[in-house]
PALO-160571 format. One record per residue: x, z, y of N, C-alpha, C in turn; residue in one letter. Coordinates in steps of 0.001 Angstrom, whole numbers, plus 524288, in hexadecimal, padded with zeros to 5 digits. Example, Ala and Ser with C-alpha at 12.3 -4.5 7.8 and 13.67 -1.06 7.14 Angstrom:
% PALO-160571
8338681E787E9C68300C81E787EE6C8339081E787F31CA
8323281BA87F7368356681BE47FBDC8326481EBE8001ES
% end
This chain:
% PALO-160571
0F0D233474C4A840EF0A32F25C49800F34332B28C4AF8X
0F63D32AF7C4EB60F8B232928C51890FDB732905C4D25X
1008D32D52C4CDC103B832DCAC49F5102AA32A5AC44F2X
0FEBF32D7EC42710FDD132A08C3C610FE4932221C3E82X
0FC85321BFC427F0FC5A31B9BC43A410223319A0C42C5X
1049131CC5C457C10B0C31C29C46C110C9431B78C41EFX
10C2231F53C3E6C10E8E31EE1C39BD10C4E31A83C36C6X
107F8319B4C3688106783150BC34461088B30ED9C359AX
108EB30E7DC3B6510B25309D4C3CB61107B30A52C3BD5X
1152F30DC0C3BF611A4530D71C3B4811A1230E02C34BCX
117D530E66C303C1184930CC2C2BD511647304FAC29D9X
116733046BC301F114992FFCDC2CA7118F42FD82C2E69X
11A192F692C2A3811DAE2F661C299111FF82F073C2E7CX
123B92F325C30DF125242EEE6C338F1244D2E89AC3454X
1246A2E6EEC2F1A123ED2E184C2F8E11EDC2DF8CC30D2X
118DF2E468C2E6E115502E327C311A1150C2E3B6C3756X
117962E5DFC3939117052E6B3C3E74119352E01BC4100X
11C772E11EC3E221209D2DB08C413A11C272D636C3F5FX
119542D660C3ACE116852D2A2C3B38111952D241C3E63X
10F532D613C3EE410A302D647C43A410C272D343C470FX
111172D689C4A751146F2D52AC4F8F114AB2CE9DC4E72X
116192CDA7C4BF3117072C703C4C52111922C3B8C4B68X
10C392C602C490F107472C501C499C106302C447C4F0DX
106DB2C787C51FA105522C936C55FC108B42C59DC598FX
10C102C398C587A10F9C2BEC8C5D5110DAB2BA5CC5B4AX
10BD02BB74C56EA109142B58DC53AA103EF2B375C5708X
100512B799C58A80FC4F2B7B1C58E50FC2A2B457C5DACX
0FEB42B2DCC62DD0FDFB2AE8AC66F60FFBA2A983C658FX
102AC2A9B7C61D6104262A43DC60F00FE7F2A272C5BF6X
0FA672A5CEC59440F88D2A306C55FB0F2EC2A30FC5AA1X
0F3612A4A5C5EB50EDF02A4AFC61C60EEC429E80C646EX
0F3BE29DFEC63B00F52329804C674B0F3F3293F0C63ACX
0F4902947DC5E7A0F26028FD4C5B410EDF028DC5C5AA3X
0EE7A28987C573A0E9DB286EFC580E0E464289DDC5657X
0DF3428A74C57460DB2D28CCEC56E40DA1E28C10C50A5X
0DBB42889AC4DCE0D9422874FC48960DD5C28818C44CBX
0E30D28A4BC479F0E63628BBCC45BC0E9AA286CEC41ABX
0E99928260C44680EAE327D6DC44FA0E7A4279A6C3F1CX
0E28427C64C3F3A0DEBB27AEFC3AC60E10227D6DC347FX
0E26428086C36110E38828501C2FF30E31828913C2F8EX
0DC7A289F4C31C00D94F28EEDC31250D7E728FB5C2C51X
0D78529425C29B70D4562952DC246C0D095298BDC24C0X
0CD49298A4C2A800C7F329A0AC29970C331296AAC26F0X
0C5252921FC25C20C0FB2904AC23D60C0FB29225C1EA1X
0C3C129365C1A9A0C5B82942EC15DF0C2BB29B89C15D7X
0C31029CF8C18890C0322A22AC1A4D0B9FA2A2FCC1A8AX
0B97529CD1C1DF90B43E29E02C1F320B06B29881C1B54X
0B14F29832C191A0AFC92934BC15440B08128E9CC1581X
0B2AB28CC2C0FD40B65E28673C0EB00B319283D3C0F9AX
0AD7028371C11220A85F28076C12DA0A99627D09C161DX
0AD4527F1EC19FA0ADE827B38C1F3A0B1DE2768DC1F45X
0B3FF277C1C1A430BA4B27413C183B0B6EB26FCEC153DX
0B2E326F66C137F0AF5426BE2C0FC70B17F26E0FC0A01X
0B44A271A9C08CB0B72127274C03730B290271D3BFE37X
0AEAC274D9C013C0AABC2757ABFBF90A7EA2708CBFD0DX
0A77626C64C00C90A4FD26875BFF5B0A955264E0BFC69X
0AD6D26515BFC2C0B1FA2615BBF8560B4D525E1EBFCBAX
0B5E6260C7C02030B9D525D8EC05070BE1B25E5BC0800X
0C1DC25D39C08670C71425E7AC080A0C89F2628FC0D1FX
0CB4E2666AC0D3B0CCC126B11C10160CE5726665C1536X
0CCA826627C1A2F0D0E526547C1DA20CE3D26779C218BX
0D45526B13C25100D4C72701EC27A10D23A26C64C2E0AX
0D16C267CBC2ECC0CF96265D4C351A0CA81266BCC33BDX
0C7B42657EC2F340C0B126733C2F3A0BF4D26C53C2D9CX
0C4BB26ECFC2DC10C33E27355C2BBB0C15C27819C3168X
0C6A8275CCC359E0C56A27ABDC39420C36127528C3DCEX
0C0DD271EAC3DC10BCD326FBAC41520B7F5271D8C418CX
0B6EA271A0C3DC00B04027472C3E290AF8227A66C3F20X
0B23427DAFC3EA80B33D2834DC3FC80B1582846DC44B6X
0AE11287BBC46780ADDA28C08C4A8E0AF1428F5FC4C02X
0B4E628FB3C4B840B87E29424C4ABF0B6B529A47C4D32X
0B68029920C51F80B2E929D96C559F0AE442A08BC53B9X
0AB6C29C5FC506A0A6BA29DD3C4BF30A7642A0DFC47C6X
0AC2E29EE2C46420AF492A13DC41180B0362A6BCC42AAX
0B3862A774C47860B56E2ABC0C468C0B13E2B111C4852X
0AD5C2AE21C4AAC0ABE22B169C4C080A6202B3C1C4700X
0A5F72B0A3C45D00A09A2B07DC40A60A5462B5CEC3EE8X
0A91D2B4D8C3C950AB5B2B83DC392B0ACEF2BD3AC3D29X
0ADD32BE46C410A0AE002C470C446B0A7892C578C431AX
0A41F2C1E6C442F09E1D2C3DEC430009EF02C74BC3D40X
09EF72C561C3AA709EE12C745C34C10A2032CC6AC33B4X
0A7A92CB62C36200AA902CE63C36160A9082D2F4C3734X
0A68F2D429C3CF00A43D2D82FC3FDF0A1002DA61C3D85X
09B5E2D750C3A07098952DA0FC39D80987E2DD40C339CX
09D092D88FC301209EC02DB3CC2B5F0A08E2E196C2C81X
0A39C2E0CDC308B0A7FC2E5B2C317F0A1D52EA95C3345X
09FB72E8E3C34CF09B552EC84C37850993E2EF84C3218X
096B12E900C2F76094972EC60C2AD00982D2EE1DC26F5X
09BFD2EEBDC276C09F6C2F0E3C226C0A0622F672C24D0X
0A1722F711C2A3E0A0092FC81C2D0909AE22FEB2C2C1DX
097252FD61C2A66092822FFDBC29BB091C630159C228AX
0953B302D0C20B00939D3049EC1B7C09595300C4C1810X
0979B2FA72C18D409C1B2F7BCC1581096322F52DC145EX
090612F336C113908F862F235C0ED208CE22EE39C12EDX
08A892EED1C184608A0F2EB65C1B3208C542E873C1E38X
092D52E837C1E03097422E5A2C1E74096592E0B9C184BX
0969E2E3F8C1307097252DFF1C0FA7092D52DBE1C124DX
08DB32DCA9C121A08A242D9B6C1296089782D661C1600X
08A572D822C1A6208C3F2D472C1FDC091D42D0D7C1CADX
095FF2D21FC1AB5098E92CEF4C191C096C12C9C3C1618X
093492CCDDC117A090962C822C0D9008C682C54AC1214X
08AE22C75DC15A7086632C317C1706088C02C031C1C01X
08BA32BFE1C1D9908E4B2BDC8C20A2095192BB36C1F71X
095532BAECC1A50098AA2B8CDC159909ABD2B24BC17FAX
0959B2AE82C18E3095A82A8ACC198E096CC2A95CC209CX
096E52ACF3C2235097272AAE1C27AB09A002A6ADC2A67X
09F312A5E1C261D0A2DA2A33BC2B320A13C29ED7C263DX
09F3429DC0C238E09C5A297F5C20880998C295D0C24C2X
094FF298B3C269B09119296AFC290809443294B3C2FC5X
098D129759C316109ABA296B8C374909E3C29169C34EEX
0A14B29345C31280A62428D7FC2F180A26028736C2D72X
0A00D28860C2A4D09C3F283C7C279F0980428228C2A18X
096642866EC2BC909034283DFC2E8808FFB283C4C341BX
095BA285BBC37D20965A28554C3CCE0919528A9BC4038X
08F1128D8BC3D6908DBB2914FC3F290904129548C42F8X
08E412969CC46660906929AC1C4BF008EFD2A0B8C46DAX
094D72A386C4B020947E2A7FCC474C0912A2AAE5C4661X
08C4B2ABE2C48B70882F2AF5AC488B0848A2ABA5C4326X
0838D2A751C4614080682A4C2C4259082642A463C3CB6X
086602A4E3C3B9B08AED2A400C37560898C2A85AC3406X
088A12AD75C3848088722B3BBC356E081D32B420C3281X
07DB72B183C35CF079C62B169C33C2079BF2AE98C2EDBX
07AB82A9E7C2E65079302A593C2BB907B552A7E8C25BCX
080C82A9FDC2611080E02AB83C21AA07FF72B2AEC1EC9X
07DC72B2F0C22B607AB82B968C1FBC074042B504C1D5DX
073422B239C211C06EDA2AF1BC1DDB070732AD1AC18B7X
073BE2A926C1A36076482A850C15360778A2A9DEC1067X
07AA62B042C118507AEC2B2B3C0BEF077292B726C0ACDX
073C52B678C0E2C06D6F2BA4DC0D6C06A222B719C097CX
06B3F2B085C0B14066C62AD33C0849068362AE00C0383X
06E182ACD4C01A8071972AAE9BFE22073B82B0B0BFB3BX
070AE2B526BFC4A074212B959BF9990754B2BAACBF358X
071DC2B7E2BF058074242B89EBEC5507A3B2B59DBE9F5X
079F02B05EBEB7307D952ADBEBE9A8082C62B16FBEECBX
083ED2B17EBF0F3087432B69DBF4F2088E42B9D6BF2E6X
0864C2BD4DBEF3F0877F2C0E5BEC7D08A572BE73BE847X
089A72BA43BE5C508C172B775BE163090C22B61ABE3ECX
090272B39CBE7A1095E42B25EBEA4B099272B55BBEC37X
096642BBC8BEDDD09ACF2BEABBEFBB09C6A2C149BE9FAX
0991C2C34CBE56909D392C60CBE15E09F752C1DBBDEA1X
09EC12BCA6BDE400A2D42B76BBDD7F0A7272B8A9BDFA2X
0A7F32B981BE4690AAE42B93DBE94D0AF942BD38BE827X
0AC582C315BE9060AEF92C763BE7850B2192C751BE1B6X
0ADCE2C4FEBDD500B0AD2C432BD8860B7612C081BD833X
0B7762BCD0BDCCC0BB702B8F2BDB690BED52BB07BDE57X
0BD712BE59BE2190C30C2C077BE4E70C4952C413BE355X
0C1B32C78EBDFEE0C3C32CC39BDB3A0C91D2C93ABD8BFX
0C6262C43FBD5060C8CB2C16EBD1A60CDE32C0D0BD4DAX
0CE1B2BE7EBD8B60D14E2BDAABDBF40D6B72C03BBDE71X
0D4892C503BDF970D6C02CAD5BE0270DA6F2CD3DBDB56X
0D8A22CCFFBD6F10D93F2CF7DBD2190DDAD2CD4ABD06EX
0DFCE2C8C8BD3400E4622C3CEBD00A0E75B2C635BD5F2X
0E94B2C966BD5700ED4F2CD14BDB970EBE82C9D3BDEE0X
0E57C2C7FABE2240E6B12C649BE5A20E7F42C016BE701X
0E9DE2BDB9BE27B0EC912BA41BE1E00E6BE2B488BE0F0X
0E3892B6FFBDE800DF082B570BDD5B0DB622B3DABE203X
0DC0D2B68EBE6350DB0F2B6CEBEA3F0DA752B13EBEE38X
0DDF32AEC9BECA80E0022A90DBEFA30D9DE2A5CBBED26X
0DA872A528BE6620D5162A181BE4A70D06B2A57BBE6C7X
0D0CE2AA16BE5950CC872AC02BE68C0C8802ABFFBEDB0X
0CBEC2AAEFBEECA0CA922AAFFBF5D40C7CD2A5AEBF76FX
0CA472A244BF5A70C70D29BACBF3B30C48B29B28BF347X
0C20129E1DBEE220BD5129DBDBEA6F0B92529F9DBEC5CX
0BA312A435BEFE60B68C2A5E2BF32D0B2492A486BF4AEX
0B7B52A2B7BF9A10B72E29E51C00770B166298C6BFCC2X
0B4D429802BF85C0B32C2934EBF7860ACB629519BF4BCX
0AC962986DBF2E10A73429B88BEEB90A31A29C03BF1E5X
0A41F29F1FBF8100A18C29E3EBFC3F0A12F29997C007BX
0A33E29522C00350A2DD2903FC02E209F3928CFCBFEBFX
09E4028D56BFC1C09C8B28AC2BF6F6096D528D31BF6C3X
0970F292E1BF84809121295D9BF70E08E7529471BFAE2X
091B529344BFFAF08F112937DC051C08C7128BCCC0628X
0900C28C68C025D08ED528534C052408B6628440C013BX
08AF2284F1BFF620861728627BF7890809A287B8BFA6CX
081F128BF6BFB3807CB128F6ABFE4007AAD28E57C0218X
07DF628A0BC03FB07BA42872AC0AAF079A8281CCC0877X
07BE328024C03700788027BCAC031707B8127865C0629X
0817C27737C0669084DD27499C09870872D27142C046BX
08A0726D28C035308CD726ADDC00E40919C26D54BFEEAX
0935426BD1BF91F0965F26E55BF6410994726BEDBF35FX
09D4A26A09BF3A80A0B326818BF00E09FA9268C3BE9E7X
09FDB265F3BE6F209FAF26593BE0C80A46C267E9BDE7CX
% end
């Protein structure tokens, strides 16, 4: 075992090594920066354009973007999900998908609605329990545009990732009965 390891790590190729190594001297100087990463985080862009006002029609700026954030909320709503995806995808893959789809809006409900991560995890298995048909429309939408996306080398990928973010900020703020840009 040991051996086979050996051989595996001495085929790999130097420059990855030299780049970890310089990750890794990186890593105290980026723990010293600023917490918001001097306001040019792109978790919000991750966790829905809801909190930027985009889908109500008002202009991107990055100080209202990471003020309202619960960062601590954030990250931790998403290890919730994370964990229990990883659990159910260990149990046979099909109760991983499902935990994925019903816990889909989580970091909507922690980013937009200021929800604590637990409450965040409920609200939206309610959410896409109430709402499951249109969900299903939105996830083979979803899946359909990142095919499209994929199929152009990848390259497609950039509009397609947008269209998404934005397909689900739009469903969510639709389905909540929140305000919507024209």
């Amino acid at each position: 075992l040991f051996g086979t390891l050996g051989l595996a790590l001495s085929s790999v190729p130097s420059f990855y090594i030299m780049a970890i190594q310089k990750q890794v001297k990186l890593l105290p100087l980026a723990l010293r920066g600023d917490p918001d990463a001097g306001g040019l985080l792109s978790i919000n862009y991750v966790s829905g354009e809801h909190i930027t006002g985009f889908t109500e029609g008002r202009p991107l700026s990055l100080g209202s973007v990471t003020s309202s954030i619960d960062f601590p909320q954030v990250v931790l709503a998403a290890l919730i999900v994370g964990a229990v995806t990883f659990v159910g995808l260990l149990l046979c893959i099909l109760p991983g998908i499902v935990i994925a789809i019903l816990t889909w809006f989580t970091q909507f409900f922690v980013v937009g609605k200021g929800m604590s991560a637990t409450d965040a995890v409920g609200a939206s298995i309610k959410f896409v329990s109430s709402n499951l048909g249109e969900m299903i429309v939105l996830l083979l939408a979803s899946i359909g545009v990142f095919i499209l996306g994929a199929l152009v080398c990848g390259i497609g990928l950039i509009v397609a990732y947008p269209v998404i973010l934005i397909a689900n900020t739009y469903a969510f703020r639709v389905l909540n009965g929140d305000p919507v840009a024209p």
